[in-house]
C-alpha positions as CSV (number, residue, x, y, z in Angstrom):
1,X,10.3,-10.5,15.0
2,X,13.8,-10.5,14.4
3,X,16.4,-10.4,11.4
4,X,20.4,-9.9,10.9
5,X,19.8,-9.3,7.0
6,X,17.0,-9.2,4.7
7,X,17.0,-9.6,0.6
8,X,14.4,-7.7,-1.0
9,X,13.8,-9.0,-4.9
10,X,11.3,-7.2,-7.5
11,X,9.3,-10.0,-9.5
12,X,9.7,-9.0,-13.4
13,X,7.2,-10.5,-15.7
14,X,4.1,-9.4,-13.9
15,X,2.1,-7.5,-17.2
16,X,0.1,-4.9,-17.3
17,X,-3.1,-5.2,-15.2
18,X,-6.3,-5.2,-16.1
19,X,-10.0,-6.1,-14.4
20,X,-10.8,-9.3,-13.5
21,X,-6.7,-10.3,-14.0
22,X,-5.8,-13.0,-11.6
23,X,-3.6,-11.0,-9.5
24,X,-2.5,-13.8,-7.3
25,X,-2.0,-16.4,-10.0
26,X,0.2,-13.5,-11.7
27,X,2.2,-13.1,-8.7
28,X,3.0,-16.7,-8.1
29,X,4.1,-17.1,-11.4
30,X,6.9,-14.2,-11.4
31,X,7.6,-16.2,-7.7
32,X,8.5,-19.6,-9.5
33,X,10.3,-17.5,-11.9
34,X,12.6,-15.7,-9.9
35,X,15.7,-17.6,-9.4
36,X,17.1,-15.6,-6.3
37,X,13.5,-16.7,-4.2
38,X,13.9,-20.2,-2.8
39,X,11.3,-22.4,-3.5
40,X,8.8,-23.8,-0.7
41,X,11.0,-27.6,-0.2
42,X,14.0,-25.3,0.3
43,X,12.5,-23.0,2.6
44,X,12.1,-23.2,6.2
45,X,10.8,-19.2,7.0
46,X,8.1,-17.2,5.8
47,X,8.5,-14.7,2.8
48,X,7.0,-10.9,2.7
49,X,5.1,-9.8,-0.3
50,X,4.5,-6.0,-1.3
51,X,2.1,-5.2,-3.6
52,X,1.6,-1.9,-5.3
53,X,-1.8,-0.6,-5.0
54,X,-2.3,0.0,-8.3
55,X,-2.3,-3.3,-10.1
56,X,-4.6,-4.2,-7.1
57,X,-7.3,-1.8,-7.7
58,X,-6.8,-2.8,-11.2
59,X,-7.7,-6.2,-10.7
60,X,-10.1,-5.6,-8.7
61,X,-12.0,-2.6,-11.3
62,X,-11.6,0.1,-8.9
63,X,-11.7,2.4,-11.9
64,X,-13.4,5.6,-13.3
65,X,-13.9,6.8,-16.9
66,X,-13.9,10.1,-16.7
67,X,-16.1,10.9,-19.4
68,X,-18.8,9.6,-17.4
69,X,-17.7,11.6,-14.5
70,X,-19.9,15.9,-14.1
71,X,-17.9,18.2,-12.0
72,X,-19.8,19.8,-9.2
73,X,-19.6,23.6,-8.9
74,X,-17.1,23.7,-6.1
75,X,-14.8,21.2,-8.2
76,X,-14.5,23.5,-11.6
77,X,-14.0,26.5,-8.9
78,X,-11.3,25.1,-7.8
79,X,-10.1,23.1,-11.1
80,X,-10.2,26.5,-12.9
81,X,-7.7,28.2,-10.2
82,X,-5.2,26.1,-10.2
83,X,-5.4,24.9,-14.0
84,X,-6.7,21.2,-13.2
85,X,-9.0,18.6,-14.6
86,X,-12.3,19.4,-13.0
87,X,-13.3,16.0,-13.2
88,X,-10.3,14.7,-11.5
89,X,-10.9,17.1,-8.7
90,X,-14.9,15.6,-8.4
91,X,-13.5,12.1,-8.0
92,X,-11.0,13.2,-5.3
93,X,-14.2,15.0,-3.4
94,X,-16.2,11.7,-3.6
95,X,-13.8,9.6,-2.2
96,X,-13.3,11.8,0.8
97,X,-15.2,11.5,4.2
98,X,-13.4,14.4,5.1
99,X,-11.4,17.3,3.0
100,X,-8.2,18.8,4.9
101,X,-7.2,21.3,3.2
102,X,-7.3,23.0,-0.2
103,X,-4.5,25.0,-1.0
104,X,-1.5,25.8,-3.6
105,X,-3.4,23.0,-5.9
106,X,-3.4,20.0,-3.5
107,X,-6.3,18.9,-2.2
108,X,-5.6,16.7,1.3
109,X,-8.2,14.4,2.6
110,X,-9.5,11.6,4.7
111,X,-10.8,9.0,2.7
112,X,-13.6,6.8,3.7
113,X,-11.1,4.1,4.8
114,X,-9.7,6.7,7.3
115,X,-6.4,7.6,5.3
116,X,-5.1,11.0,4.9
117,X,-3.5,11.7,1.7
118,X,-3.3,14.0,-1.4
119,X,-6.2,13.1,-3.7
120,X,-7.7,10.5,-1.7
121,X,-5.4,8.0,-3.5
122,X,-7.1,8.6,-6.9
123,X,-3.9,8.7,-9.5
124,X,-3.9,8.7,-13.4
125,X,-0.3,7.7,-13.4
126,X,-0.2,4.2,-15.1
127,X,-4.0,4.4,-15.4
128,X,-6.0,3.2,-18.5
129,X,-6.3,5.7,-20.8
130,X,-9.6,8.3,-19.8
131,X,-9.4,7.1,-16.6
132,X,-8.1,7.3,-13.1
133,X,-7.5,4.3,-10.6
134,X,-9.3,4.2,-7.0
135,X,-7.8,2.8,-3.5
136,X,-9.0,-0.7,-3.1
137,X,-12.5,-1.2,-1.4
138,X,-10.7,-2.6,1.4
139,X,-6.9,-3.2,1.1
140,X,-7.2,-5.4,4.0
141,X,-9.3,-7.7,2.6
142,X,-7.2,-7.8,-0.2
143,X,-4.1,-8.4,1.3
144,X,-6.1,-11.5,3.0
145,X,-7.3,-12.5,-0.5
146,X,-3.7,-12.3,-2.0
147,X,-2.3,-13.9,0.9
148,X,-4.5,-17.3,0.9
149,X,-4.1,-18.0,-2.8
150,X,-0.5,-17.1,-2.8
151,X,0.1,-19.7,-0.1
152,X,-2.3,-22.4,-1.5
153,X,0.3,-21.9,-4.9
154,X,3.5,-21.8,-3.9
155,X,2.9,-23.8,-0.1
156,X,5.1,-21.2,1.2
157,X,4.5,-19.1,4.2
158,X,3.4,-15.9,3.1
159,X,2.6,-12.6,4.5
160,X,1.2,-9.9,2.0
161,X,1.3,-6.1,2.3
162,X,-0.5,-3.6,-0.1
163,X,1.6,-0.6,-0.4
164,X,0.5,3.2,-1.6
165,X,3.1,6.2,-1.9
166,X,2.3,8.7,0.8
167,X,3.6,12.0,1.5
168,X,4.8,13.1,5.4
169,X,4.0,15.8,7.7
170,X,7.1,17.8,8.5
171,X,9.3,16.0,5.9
172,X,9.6,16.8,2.5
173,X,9.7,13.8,0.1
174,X,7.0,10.5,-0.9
175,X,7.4,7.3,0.9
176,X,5.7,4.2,0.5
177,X,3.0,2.6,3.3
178,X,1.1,0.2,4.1
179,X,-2.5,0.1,3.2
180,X,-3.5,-3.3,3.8
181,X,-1.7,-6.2,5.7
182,X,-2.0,-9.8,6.0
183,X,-0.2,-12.4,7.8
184,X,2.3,-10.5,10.3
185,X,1.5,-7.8,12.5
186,X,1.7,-4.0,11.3
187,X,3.8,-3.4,14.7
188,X,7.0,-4.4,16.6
189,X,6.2,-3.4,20.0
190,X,9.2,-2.7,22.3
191,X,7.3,-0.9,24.9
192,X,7.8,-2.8,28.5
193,X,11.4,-4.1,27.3
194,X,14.8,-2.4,28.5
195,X,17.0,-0.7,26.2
196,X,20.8,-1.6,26.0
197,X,21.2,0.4,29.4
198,X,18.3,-1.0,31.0
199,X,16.2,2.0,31.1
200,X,12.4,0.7,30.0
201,X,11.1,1.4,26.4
202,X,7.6,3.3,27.3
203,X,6.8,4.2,23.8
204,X,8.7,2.4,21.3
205,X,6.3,0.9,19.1
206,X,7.8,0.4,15.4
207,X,5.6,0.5,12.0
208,X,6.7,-2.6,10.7
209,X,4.6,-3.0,7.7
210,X,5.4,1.0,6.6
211,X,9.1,0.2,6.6
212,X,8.9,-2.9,4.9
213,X,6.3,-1.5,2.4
214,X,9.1,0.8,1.7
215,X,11.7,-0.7,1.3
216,X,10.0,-3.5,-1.0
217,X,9.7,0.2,-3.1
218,X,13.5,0.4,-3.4
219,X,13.2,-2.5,-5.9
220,X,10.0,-1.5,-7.9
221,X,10.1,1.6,-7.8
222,X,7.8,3.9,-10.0
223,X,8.9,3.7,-13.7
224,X,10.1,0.2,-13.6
225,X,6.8,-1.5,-14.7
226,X,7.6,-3.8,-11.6
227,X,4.7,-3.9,-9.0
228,X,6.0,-6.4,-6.4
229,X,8.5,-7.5,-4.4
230,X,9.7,-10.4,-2.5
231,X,11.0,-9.8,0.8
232,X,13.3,-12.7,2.4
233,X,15.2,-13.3,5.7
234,X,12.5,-10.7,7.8
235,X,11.7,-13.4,10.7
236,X,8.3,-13.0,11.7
237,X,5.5,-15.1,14.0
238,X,2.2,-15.4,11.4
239,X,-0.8,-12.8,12.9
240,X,-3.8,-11.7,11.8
241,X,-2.7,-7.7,11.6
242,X,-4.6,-5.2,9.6
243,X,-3.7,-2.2,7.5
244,X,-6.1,-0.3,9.2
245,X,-4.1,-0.5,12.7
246,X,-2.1,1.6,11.4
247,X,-4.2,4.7,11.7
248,X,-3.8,6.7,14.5
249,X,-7.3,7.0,16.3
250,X,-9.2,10.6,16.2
251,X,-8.7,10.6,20.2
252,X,-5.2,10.5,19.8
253,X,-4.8,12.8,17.3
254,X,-2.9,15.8,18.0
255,X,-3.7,17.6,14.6
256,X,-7.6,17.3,13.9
């Protein structure tokens, strides 16, 4: 992989999102639309899409009415102290494999896709009225989904990542990741190669999809009612990466 200068485009005209939406055929539409994106005859390099999470799980019904939803003991405990929904806070407890921590009204957990974040990724920002919005079943495979019928539209090489707004240990501030990846690899790996002085790189191994998921959120941002972007002029060889390389092992983690 290797680029002098990228241009990252939001796509406007993607509506609101709701179960069963074709996602993909929505996405290739706001493509054809967007003059600055060069269409497939003119085009001899691949594209990068980012996807916000949200209008995926959308699509795809990851969804919960809350009214439907009875708070355990623990959840109202905790609810009740810090002046929360109770049945938010149940939600957030089903999704995780694993809770973190507990403290000063954020809850941090692993989720069952391995994923440590506040509230397991459930959000009622942008969420249906009554309800709150899931992480994808498996943002992977819906990358790979998105990615296949966004090709077979636009005959364009694509790749496709599905971005979430994260928080960071030891920084303050959110940042946009990568959950799911299709079509490049998550990582540029420098380790073997010699820096500009010759020395050898021994650890060097970049987190591609992160940084592009992020800065695809420079254009989409959160109040923009934009929920992708086109990334051009990123040179990359097609893989078959996943999302889920991203997560650093148990084994190797210094903080469990």
């Amino acid at each position: 992989m290797s680029t002098g200068s990228i241009r990252i485009t939001g796509l406007r005209g993607i509506p609101e999102i709701k179960p069963g939406d074709d996602l993909s055929g929505l996405i290739a539409a706001a493509l054809r639309d967007t003059p600055a994106v060069p269409v497939a005859a003119e085009s001899d390099r691949g594209i990068v899409i980012v996807v916000a999470q949200k209008v995926v799980s959308k699509a795809e019904g990851c969804l919960v009415k809350l009214d439907e939803v009875v708070p355990s003991t623990r959840a109202q405990v905790w609810a009740n102290q810090y002046h929360k929904d109770a049945r938010v806070v149940e939600v957030v407890l089903r999704e995780a494999k694993r809770v973190v921590r507990m403290d000063r009204s954020v809850v941090i957990v692993e989720t069952r896709h391995g994923f440590v974040c506040a509230n397991g990724g459930v959000d009622a920002s942008n969420a249906p009225p009554g309800n709150v919005v899931l992480l994808p079943e498996d943002p992977d495979s819906s990358a790979r989904r998105l990615r296949r019928d966004l090709e077979a539209a636009t005959g364009m090489q694509i790749a496709v990542i599905v971005s979430d707004t994260f928080g960071r240990p030891w920084r303050r501030g959110l940042t946009n990741v990568a959950l799911g990846v299709a079509g490049l690899s998550p990582f540029i790996d420098y380790r073997g190669q010699a820096d500009t002085r010759g020395r050898p790189l021994q650890a060097t191994m970049m987190a591609v999809a992160d940084e592009l998921a992020s800065a695809g959120e420079l254009v989409m941002g959160k109040t923009l009612g934009i929920p992708a972007a086109v990334i051009e002029g990123f040179r990359f060889q097609p893989a078959e990466g996943l999302g889920r390389d991203l997560i650093r092992p148990e084994e190797e983690d210094l903080f469990r």
